[in-house]
N, C-alpha and C positions, 0 to 999 in steps of 0.2 A: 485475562489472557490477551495477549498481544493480536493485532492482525498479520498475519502472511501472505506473502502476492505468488501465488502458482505459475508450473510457468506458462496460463493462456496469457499471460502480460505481453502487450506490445509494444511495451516502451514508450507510451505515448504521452506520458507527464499528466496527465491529468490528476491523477492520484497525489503525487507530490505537491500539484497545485492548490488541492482541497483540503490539505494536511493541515490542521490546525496547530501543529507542535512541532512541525518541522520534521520527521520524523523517519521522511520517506526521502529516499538518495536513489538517483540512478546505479547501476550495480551492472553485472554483466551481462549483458544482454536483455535485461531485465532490471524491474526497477527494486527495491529490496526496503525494508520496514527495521529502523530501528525498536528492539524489544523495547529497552532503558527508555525509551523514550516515547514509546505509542501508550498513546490512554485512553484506549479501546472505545471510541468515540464511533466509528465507521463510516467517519467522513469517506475515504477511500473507497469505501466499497459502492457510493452510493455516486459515487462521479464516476467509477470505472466502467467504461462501452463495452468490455467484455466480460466483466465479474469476475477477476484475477484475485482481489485482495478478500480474502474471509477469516475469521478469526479461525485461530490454532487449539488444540485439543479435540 
């Protein structure tokens, strides 16, 4: 299952910078997780200062 970023995200890039797949794009207001392409690794979750990104289901 892919990761998901809720919206405690603050836009703050970290996420996308620890991405090892590229996977994570800034998005509206928020930063947002390519499914096709996240491989549920949890780099993001483990850089995120607010704990935004968790996996889905």
């Amino acid at each position: 299952m892919a990761y998901k970023i809720s919206d405690e995200c603050i836009a703050c890039g970290a996420c996308a910078a620890g991405c090892p797949c590229e996977a994570i794009s800034e998005g509206d207001g928020k930063y947002e997780i390519d499914p096709e392409k996240c491989i549920d690794c949890g780099s993001c979750a483990e850089v995120c200062p607010v704990g935004a990104p968790s996996q889905e289901g």
